[in-house]
Wavefront OBJ file of the C-alpha trace (Angstrom):
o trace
v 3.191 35.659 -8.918
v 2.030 36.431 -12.276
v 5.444 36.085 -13.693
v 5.798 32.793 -12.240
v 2.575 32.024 -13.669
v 3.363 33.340 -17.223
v 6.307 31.097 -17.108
v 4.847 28.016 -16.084
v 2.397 28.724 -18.571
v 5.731 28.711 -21.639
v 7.321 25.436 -19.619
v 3.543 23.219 -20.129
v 3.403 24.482 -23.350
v 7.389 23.284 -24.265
v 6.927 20.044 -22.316
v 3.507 19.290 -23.904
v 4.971 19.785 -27.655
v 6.213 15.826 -29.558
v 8.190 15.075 -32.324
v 5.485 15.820 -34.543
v 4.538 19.506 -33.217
v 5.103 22.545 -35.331
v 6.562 25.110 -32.751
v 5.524 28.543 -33.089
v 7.345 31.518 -31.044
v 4.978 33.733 -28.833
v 7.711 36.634 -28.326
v 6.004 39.438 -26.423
v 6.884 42.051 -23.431
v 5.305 39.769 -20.665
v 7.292 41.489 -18.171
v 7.817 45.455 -18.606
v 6.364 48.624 -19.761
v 3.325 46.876 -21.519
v 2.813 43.920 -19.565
v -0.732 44.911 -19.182
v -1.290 44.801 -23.264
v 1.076 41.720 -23.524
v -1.950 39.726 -21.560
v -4.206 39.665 -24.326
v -2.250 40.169 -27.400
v -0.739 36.494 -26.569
v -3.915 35.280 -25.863
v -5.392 36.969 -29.890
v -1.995 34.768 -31.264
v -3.004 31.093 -29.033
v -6.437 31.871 -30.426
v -5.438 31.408 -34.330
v -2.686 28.853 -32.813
v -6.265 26.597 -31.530
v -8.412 27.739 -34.291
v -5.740 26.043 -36.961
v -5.673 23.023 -34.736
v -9.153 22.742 -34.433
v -9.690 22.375 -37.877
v -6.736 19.492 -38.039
v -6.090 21.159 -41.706
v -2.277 21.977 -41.113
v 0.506 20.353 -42.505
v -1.685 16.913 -42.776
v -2.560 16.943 -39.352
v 0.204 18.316 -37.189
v -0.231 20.104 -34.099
v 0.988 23.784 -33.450
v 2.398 24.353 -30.158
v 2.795 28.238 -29.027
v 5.892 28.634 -26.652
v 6.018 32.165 -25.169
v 9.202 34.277 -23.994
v 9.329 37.330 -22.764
v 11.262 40.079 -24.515
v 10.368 42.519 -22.016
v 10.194 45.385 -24.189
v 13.409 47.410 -23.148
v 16.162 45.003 -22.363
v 17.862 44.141 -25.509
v 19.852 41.556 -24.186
v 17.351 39.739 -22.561
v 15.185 39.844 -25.541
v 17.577 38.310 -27.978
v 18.601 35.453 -25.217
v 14.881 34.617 -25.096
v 14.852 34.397 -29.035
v 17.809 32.357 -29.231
v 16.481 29.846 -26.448
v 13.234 30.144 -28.946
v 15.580 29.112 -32.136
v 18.016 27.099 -30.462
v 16.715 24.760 -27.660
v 12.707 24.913 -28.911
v 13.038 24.864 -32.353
v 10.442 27.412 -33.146
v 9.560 27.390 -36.967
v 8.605 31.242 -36.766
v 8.664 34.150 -34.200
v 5.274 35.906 -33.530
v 6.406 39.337 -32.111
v 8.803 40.661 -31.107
v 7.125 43.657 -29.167
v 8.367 46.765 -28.856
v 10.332 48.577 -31.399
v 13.933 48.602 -29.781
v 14.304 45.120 -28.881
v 12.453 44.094 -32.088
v 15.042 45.595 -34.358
v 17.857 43.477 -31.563
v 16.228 40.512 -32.414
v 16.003 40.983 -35.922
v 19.862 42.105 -36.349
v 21.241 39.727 -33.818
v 19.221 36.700 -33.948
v 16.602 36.320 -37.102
v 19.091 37.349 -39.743
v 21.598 35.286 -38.573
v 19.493 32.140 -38.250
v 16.661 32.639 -41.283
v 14.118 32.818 -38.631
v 10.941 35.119 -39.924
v 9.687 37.414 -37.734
v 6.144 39.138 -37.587
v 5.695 41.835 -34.956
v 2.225 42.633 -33.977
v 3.237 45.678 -32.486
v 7.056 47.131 -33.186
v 6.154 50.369 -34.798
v 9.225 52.720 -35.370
v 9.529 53.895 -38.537
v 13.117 52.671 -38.478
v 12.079 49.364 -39.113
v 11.183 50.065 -42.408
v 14.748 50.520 -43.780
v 16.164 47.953 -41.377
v 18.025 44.889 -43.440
v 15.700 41.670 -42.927
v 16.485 39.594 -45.919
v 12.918 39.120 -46.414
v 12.521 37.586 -42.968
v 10.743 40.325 -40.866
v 6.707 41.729 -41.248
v 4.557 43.331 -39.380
v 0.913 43.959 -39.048
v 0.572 46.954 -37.263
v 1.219 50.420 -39.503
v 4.323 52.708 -39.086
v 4.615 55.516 -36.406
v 4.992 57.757 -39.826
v 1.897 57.072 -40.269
v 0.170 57.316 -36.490
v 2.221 60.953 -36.479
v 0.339 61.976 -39.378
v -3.224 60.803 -38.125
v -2.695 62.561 -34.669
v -2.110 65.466 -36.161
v -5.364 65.350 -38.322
v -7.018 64.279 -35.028
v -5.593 67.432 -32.967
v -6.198 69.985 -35.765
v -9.318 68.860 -36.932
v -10.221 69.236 -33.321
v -9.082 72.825 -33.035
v -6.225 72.652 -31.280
v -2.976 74.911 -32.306
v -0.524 74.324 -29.797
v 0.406 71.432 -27.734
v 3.474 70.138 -25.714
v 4.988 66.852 -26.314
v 6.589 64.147 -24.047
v 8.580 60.574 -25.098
v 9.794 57.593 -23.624
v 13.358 57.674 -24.773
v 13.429 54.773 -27.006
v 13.402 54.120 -30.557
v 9.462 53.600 -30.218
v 9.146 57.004 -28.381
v 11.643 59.195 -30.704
v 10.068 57.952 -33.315
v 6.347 58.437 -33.012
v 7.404 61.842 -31.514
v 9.366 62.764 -34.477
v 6.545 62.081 -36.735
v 4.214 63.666 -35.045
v 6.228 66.773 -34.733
v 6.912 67.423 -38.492
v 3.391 66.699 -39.453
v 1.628 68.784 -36.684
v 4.113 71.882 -37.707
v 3.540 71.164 -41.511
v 0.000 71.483 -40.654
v 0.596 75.032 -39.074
v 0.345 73.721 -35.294
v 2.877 74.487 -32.563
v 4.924 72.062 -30.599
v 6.203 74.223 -27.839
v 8.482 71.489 -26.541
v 9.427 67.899 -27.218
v 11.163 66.448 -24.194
v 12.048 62.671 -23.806
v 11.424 60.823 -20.335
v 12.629 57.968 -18.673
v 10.559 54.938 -17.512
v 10.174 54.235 -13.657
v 10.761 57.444 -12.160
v 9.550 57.753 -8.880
v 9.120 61.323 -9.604
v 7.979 63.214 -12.472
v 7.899 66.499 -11.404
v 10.583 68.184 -13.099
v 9.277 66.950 -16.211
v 6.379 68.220 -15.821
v 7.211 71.482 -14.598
v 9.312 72.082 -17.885
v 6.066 70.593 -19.996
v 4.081 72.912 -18.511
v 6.519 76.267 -18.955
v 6.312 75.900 -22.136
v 2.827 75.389 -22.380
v 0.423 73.898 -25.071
v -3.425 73.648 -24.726
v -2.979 69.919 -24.318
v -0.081 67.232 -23.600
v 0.624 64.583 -25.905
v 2.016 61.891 -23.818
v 3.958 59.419 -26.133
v 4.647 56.633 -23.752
v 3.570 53.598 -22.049
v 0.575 53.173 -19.891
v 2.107 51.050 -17.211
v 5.804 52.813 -17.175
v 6.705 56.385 -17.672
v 3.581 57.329 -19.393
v 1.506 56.773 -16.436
v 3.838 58.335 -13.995
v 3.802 62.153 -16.565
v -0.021 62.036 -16.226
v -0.157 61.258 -12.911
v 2.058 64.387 -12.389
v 0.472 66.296 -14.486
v -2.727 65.548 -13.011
v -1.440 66.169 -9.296
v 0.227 69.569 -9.811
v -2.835 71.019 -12.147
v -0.004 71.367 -15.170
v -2.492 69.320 -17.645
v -5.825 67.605 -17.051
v -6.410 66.777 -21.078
v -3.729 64.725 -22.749
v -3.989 63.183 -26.210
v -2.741 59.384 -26.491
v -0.669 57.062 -28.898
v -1.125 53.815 -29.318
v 1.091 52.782 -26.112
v -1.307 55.335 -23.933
v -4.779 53.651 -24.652
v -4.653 50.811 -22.213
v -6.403 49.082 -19.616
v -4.196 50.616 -17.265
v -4.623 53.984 -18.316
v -8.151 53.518 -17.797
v -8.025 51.476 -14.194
v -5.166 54.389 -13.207
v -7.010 57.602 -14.279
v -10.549 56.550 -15.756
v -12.688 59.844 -15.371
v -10.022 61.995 -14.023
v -8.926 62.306 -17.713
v -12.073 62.357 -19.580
v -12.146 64.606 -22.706
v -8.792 63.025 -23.536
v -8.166 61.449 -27.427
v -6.423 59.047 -28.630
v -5.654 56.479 -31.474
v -4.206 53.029 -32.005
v -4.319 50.838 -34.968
v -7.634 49.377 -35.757
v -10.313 48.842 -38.341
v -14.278 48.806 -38.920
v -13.809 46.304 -41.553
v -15.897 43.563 -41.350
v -12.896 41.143 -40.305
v -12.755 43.393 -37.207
v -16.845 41.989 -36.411
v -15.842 38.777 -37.406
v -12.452 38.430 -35.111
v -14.852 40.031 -32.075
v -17.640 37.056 -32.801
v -14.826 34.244 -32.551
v -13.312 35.750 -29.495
v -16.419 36.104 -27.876
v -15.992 36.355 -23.794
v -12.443 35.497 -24.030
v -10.889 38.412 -24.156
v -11.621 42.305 -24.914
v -11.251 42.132 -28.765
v -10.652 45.774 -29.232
v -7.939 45.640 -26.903
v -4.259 47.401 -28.230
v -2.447 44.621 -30.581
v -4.389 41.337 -29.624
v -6.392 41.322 -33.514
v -2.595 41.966 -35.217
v -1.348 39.200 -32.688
v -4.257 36.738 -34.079
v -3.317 37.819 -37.478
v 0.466 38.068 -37.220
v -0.392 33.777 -35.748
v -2.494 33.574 -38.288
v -0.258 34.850 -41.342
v 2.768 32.809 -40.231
v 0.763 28.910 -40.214
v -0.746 30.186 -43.370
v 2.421 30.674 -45.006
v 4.166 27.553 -43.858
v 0.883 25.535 -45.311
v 1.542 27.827 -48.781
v 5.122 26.060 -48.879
v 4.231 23.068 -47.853
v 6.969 23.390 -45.867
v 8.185 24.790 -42.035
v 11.321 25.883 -42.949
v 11.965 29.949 -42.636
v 14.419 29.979 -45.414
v 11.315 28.275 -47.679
v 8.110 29.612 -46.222
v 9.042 33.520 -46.369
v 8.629 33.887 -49.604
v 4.542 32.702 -49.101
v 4.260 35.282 -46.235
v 3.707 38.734 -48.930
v 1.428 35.611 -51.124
v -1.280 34.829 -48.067
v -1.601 37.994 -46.934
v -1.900 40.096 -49.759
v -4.032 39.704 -53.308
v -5.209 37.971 -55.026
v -7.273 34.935 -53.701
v -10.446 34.055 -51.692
v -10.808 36.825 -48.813
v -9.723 35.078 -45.595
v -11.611 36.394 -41.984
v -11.289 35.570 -38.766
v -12.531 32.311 -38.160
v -12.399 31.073 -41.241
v -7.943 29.350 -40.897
v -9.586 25.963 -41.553
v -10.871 27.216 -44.797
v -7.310 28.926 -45.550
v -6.026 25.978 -45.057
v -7.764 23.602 -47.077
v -7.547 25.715 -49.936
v -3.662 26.310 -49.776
v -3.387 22.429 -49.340
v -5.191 21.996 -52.713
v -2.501 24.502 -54.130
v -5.116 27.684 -54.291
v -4.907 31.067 -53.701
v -5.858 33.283 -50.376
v -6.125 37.138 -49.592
v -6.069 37.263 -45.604
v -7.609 40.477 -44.723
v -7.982 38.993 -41.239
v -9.033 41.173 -37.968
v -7.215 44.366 -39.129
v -7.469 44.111 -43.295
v -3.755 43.207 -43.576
v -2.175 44.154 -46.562
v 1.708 44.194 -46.244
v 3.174 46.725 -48.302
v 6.680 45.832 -50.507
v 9.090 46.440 -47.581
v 6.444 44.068 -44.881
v 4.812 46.630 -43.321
v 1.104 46.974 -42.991
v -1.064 49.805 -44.916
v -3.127 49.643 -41.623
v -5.807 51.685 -40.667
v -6.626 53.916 -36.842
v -8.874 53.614 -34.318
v -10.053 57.293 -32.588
v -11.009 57.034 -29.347
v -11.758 59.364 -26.468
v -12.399 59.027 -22.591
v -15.571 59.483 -21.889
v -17.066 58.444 -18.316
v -13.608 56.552 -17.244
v -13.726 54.170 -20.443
v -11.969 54.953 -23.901
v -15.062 54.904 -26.183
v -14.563 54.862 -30.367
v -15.321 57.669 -32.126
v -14.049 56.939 -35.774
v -11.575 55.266 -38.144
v -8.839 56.805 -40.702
l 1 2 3 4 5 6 7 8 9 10 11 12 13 14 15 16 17 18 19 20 21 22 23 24 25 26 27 28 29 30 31 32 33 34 35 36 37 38 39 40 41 42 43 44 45 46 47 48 49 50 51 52 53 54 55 56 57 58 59 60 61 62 63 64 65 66 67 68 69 70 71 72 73 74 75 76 77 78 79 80 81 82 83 84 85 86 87 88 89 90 91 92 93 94 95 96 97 98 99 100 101 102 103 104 105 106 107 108 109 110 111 112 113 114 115 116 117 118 119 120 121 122 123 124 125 126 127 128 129 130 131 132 133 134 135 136 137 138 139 140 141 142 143 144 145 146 147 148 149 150 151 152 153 154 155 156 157 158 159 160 161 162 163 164 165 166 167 168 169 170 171 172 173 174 175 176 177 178 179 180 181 182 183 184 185 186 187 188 189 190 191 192 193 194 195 196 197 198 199 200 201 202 203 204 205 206 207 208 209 210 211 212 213 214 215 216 217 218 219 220 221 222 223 224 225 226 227 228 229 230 231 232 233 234 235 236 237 238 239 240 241 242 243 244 245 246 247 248 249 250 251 252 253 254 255 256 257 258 259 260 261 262 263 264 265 266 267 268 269 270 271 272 273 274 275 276 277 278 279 280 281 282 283 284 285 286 287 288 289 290 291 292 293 294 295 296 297 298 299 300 301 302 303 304 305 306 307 308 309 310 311 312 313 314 315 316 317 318 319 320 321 322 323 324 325 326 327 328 329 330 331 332 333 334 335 336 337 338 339 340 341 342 343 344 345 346 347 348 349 350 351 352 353 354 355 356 357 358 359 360 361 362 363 364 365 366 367 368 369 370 371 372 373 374 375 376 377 378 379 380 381 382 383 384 385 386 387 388 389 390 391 392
């Protein structure tokens, strides 16, 4: 049902768009291992899509229509059909997403390049796709995994712990993060006593867990996703005695986590990208009861939105190939600071051929190869509910 829903929900919004519409790509994992975090990370993107509206300050008045396809997350060829059908028979003017790192970097290669379509993930972190070839067409809001390996190992040492054990989801996500987190934890004197990849929708995890837990480790950092393979390690974990504390990347620290485990893992950390800056307060007063506003990806969704309307009102123009080069302008400074809430200001000012710094919900500043600076959230389970305990 609630994939029938999702895409009756993309057919109003393509049938509802006219000639004079501005398209705009909604290109998340709908379906799949993060389905649960897809729910409001396309709802933080329609909310910049009906904030610029609102103000009827783009592009002398037009209206921006969001059309959403699913990517899935782990099926490459489904991912880059759905951004072709995007490209080809909607006639997006930009891509918001894709998400997840593996079909992000298939879309890129196979269908963004190829077309000059510009892409800006709100949540593809592999370090990979900092080297990848984009032609100045792909961004993203969220930091690196090079960067989230290095924070959770500040988070596990600074916490005491020495040794830990180490699981993946084998895919370029997964490998990634795990890599990073490895080489940082060890060149901070810590022990990984194994690193072992797993594959989503098991039906049993068992084995996997019995291997995690011969090798020991005072804690298991479970690099995977909440509503997949993730899930499935803890629940193992949890129902053999192996590990009852596990420490959680960005794909862990879910709604599902907490609806599938709440207080059975208390006294379990994590992180995810986030910030205390006062764009963060702001986004949270606009989205109001909407949504949960410190929920995984929906403030870079908003922002990723956000960035790509701004940029095509820089150029004065919806064309990839023209607007691109505006993308590093609005985002980064100098300018007037930009918050959330405040797109019908961006706009008017870009329209009178001034200057903007979006620092947005998560103080986006893209760095010279598009990716974000970003900052961390810390959080912990405390009483079945991940509760924030810091920033870095």
């Amino acid at each position: 049902m609630k994939k029938l829903l999702l895409a009756s929900a993309a057919t109003l919004l393509a049938t509802a768009a006219t000639a004079e519409d501005v398209k705009l790509g909604v290109l998340l994992g709908f379906t799949g291992p993060i389905e649960s975090m897809a729910v409001n990370m396309g709802a933080g993107a329609e909310l910049a899509v009906k904030e610029v509206n609102d103000s009827g300050k783009f592009m002398d008045g037009a209206t921006v229509v969001p059309v959403r396809a699913d990517s899935t997350c782990i099926d490459s060829a489904a991912a880059t059909a759905a951004a072709e059908r995007l490209i080809t028979s909607e006639g997006v003017a930009g891509i918001m997403g894709a998400a997840c790192s593996g079909v992000t970097g298939a879309v890129l290669a196979n269908v963004a390049r190829p077309n000059g379509m510009v892409m800006i993930s709100p949540s593809a972190t592999s370090p990979a796709l900092s080297e990848a070839e984009d032609d100045g067409l792909f961004f993203r809001t969220p930091p690196s995994d090079a960067r989230q390996g290095v924070v959770m190992a500040e988070i596990l040492k600074e916490k005491g712990i020495n040794s830990v054990a180490l699981t993946y989801t084998n895919n370029d996500y997964g490998k990634g993060l795990a890599d990073s987190f490895q080489a940082a934890f060890e060149g901070m004197g810590g022990e990984v006593t194994i690193s072992a990849a797993h594959e989503d929708d098991k039906a049993d995890y068992s084995a996997e867990v019995g291997a995690l837990a011969s090798a020991g480790g005072e804690i298991l950092v479970v690099a995977g996703y909440a509503d997949r393979g993730g899930a499935g390690i803890v629940r193992a974990s949890l129902d053999t005695g192996a590990f009852d504390t596990f420490h959680f990347p960005d794909g862990m620290v879910s709604d599902a986590t907490i609806g599938k485990f709440g207080a059975d893992v208390d006294g379990s950390g994590g992180q995810l990208p986030g910030s205390d800056s006062p764009g963060a307060e702001k986004f949270a007063e606009v989205v109001g009861d909407a949504f949960d506003p410190t929920s995984i990806f929906s403030a870079e969704s908003y922002d990723a939105a956000a960035i790509l309307l701004m940029a095509m009102q820089a150029a004065g123009s919806t064309d990839p190939k023209v607007y691109k080069d505006k993308v590093m302008e609005v985002a980064n400074a100098p300018g007037e600071a930009i918050l959330p809430g405040e797109l019908g200001k961006a706009m008017e000012i870009l329209a009178a051929g001034g200057d903007i710094d979006y620092v947005g919900a998560t103080a986006v500043e893209f760095l010279e190869n598009g990716d974000s600076a970003g900052s961390f959230r810390e959080v912990v389970m405390d009483g079945g509910q991940f509760k924030t305990v810091g920033y870095r």
